[in-house]
LONU-94487 format. One line per 4 residues: number of its first residue (from 1); their letters; for each residue y, z, x of N, C-alpha, C. Coordinates in Angstrom, 1 decimal, decimal comma, always signed. Layout:
NUM = A = Y Z X Y Z X Y Z X | ...
This chain:
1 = XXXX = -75,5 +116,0 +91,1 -75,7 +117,3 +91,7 -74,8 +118,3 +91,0 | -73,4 +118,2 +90,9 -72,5 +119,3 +90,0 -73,1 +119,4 +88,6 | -73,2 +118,4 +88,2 -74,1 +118,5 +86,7 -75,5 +119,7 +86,4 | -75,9 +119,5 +87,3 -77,3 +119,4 +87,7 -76,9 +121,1 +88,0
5 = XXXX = -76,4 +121,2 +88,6 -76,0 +122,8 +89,3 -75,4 +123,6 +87,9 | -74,5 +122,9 +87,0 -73,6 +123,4 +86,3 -74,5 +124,1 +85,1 | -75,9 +123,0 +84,8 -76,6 +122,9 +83,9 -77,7 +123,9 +84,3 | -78,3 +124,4 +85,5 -79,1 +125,6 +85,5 -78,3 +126,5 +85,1
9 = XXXX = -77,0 +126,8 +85,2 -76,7 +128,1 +85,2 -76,6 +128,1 +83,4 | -76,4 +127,1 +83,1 -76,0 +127,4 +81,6 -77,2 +127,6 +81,2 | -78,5 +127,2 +81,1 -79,4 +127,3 +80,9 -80,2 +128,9 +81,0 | -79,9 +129,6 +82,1 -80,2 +131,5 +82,2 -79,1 +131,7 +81,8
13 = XXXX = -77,4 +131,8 +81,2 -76,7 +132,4 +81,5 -76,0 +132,2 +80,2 | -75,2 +133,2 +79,3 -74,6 +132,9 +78,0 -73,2 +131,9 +78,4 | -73,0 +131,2 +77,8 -71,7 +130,0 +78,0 -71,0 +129,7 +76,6 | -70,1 +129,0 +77,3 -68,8 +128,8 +75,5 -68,3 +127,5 +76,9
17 = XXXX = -67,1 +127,4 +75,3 -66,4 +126,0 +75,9 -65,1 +126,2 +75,1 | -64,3 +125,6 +75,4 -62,6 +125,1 +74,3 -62,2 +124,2 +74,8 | -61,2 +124,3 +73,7 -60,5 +122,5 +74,1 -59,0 +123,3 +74,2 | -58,2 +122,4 +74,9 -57,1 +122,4 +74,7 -56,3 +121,1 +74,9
21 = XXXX = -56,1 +120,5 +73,3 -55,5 +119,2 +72,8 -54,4 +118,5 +73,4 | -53,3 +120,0 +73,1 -52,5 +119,6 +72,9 -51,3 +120,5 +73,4 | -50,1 +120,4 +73,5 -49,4 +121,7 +74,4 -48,5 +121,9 +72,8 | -48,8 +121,7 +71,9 -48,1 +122,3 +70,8 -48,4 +124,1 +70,5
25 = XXXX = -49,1 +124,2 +71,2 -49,4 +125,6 +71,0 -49,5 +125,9 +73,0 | -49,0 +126,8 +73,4 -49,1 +127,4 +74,7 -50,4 +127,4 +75,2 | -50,7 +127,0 +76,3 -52,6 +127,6 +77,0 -52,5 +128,9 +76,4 | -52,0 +129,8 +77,2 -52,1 +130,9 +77,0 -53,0 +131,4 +75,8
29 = XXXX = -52,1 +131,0 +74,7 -52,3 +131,7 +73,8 -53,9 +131,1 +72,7 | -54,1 +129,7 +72,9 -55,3 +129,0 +73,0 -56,3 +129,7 +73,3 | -55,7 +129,9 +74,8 -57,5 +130,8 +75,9 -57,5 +132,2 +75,1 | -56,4 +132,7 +75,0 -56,9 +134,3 +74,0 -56,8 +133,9 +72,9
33 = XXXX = -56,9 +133,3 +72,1 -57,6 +133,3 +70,8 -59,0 +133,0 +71,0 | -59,4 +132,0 +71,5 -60,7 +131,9 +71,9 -62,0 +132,9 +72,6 | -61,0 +133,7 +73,5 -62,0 +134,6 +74,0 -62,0 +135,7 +72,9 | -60,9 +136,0 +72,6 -61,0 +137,4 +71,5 -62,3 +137,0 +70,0
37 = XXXX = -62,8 +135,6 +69,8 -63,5 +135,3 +69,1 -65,2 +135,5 +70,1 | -64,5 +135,9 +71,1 -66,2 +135,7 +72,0 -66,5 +137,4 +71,7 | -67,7 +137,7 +70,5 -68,3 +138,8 +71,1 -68,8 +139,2 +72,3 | -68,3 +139,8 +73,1 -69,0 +140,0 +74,6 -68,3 +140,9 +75,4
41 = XXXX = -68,6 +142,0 +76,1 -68,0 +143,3 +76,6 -67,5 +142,8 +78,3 | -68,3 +142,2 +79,0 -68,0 +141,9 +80,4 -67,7 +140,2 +80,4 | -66,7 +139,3 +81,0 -66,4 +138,6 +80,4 -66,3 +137,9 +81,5 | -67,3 +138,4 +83,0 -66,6 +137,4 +84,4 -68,0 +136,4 +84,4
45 = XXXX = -67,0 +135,6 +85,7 -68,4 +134,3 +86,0 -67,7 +133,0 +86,1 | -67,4 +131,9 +85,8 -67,1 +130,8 +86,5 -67,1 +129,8 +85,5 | -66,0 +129,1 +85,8 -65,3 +128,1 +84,8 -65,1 +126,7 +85,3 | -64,9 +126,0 +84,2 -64,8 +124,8 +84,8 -63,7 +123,9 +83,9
49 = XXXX = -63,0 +123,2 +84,0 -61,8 +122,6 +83,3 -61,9 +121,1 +83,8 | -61,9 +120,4 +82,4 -62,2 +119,0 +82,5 -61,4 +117,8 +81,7 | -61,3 +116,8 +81,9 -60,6 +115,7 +81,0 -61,3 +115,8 +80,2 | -61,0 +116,1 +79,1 -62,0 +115,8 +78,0 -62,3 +114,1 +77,4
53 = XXXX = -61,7 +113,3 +77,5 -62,0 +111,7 +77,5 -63,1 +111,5 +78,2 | -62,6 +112,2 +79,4 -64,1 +111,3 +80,4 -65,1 +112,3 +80,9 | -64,9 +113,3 +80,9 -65,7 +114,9 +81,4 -65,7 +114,7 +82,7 | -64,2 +114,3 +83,0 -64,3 +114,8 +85,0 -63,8 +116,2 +84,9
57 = XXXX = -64,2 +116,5 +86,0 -63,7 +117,7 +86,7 -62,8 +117,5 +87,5 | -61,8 +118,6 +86,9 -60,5 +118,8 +87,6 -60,2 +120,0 +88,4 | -60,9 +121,0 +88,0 -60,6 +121,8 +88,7 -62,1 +123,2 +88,4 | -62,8 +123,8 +88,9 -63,5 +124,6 +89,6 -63,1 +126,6 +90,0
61 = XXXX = -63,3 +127,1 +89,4 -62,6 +128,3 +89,3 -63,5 +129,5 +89,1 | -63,6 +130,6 +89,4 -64,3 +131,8 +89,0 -63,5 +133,3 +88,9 | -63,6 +133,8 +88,5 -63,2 +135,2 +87,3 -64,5 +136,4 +87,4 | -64,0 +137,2 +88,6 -64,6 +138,5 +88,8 -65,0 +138,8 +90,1
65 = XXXX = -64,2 +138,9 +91,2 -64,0 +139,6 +92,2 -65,5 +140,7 +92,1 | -66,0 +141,2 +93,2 -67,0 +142,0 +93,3 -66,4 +143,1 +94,3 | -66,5 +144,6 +94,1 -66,1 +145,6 +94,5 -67,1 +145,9 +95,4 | -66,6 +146,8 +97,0 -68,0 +147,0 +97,8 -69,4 +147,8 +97,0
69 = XXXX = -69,1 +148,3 +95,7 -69,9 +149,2 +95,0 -70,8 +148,5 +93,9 | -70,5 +146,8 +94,0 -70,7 +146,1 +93,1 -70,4 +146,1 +91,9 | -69,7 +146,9 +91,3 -68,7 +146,7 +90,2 -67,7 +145,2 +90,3 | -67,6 +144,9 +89,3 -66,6 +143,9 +89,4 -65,1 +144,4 +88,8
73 = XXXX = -64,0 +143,9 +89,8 -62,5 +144,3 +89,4 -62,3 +143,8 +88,1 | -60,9 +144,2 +87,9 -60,5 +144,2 +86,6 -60,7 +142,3 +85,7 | -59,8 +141,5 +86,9 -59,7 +140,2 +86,0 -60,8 +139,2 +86,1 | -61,2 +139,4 +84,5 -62,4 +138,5 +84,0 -61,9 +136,8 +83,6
77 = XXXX = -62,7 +136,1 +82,9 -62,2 +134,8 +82,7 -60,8 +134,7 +81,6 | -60,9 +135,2 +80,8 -59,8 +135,1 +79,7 -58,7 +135,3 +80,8 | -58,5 +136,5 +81,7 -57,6 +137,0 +82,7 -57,0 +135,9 +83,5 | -58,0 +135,6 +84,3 -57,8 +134,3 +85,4 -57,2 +133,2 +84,9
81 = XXXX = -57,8 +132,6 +83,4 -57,3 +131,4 +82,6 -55,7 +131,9 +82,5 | -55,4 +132,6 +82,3 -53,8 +133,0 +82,1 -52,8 +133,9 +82,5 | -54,0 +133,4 +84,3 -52,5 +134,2 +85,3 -52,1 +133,3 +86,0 | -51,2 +133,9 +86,5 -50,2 +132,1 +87,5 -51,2 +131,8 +88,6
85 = XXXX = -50,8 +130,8 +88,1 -51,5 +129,8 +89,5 -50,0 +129,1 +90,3 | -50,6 +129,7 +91,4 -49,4 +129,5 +92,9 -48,0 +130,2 +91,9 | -47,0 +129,2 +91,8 -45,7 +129,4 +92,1 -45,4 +129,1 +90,0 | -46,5 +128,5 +89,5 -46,5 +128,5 +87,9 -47,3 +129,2 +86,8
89 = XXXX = -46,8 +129,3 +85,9 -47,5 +130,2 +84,8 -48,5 +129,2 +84,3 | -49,9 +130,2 +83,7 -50,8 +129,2 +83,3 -50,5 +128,4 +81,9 | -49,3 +128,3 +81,4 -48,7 +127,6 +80,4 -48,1 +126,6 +81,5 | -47,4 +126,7 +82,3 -46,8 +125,3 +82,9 -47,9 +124,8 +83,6
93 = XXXX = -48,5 +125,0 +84,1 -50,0 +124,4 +85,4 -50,4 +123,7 +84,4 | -51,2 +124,6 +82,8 -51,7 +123,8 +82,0 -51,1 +122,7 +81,3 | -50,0 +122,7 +81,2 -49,0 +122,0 +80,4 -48,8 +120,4 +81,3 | -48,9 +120,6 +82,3 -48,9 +119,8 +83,6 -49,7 +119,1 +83,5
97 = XXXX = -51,1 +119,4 +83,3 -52,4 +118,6 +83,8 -52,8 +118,3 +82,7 | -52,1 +118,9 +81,2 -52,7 +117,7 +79,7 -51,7 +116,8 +80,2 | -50,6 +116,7 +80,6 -49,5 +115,9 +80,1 -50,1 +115,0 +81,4 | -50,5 +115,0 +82,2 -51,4 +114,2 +83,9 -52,8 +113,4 +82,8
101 = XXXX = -53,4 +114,4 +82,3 -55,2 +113,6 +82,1 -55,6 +113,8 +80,7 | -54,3 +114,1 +80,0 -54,3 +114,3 +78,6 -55,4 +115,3 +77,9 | -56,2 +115,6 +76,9 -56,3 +116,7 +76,4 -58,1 +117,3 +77,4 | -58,0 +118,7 +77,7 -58,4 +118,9 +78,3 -59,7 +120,1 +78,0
105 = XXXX = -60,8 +120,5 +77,8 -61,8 +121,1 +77,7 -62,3 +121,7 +79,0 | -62,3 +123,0 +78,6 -62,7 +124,6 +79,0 -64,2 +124,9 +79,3 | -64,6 +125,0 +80,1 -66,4 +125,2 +80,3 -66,7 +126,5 +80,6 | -67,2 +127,5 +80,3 -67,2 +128,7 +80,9 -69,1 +129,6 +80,7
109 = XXXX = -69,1 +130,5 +82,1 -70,5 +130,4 +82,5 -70,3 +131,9 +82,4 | -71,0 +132,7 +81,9 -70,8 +134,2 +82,1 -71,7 +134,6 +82,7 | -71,7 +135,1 +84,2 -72,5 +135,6 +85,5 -72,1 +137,2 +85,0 | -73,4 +138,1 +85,8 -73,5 +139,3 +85,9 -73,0 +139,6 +87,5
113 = XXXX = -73,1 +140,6 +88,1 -72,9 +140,7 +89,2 -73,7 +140,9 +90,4 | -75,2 +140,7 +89,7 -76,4 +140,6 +90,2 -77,8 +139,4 +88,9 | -78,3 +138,5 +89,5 -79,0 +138,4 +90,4 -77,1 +137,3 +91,5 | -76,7 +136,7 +90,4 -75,5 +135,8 +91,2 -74,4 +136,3 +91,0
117 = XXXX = -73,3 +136,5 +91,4 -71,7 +137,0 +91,9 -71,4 +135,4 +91,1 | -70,0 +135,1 +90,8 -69,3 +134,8 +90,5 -68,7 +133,7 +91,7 | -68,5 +134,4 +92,8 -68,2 +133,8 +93,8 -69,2 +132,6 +94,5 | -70,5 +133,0 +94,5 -71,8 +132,3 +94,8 -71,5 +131,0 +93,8
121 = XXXX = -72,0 +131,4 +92,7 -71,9 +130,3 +91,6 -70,8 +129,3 +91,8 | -69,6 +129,6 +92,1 -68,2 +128,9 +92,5 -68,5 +128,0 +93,7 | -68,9 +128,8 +94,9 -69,5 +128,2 +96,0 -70,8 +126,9 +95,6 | -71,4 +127,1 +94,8 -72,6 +126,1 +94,9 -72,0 +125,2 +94,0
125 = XXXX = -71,1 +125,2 +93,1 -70,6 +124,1 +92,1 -69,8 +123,2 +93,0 | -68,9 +123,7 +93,8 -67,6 +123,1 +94,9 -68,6 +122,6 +96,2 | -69,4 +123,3 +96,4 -70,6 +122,3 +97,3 -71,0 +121,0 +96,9 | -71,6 +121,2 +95,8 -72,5 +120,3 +94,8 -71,2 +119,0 +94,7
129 = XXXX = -70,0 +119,4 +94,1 -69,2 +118,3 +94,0 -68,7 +117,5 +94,8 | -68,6 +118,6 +96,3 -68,3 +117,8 +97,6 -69,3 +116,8 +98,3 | -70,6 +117,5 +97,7 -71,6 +116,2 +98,6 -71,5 +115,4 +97,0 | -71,4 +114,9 +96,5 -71,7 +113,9 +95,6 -70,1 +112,6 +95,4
133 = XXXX = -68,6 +114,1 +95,5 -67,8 +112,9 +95,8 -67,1 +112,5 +97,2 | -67,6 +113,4 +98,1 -66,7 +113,6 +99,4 -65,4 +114,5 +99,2 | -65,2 +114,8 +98,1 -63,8 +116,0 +98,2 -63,8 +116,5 +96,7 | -63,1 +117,5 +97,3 -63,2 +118,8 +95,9 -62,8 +118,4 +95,1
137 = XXXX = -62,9 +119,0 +93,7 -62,0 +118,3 +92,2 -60,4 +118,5 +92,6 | -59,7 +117,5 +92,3 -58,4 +117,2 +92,4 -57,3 +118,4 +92,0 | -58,0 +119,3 +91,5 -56,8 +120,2 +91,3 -57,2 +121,6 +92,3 | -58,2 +121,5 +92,8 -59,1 +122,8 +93,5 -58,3 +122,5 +95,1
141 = XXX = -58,0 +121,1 +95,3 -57,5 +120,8 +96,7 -55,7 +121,7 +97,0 | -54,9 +122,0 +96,0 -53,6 +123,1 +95,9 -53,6 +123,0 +94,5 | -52,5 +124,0 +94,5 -52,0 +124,8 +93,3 -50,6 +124,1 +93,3
């Protein structure tokens, strides 16, 4: 079902991926290198972060708030990948969960803000995963 969900959207929708091996080099600075190689002006939509050994999903995330005007706010995916999450910076969260499920790969889906929101797509992925494993990806449950 997540697959299955994950894979229409890629299919209408421009997408990328990264890895991140290894904590020799900061997340941070990984995720902006990578996106500054992405030609592309609007950069929101919905991500996904996985063990790369086995391609589970760990965690389920989206990047672009929607304004009542339908504009979307400022922080897009590059943004979200490397703002703190809860009480840690996205170098220590990340640094946490290679050093937990070892080297880890970046999925990312770039939504408009019409015909689907960012939010929607997030909702139908975290649905999709819940009926198929009974509970959300392991890191979507806290920060």
């Amino acid at each position: 079902m997540f697959e299955r969900e994950l894979n229409l959207l890629k299919r209408d929708h421009e997408h990328g991926c990264f890895e991140y091996p290894d904590s020799s080099m900061g997340f941070c600075q990984v995720a902006r290198a990578h996106f500054e190689a992405v030609k592309r002006e609007a950069k929101y939509g919905i991500y996904v972060v996985r063990r790369q050994l086995t391609g589970e999903v760990l965690y389920v995330g989206k990047a672009g708030m929607i304004r009542q005007d339908g504009q979307f706010k400022k922080q897009d995916i590059p943004g979200r990948l490397t703002n703190v999450k809860g009480k840690r910076t996205a170098n220590e969260w990340s640094a946490a969960l290679l050093n937990e499920c070892g080297a880890l790969t970046i999925e990312y889906v770039f939504l408009e803000a019409h015909p689907q929101s960012p939010a929607l797509a997030e909702a139908m992925l975290l649905q999709a995963y819940l009926n198929e494993h009974g509970e959300l990806p392991p890191r979507n449950k806290s920060l």
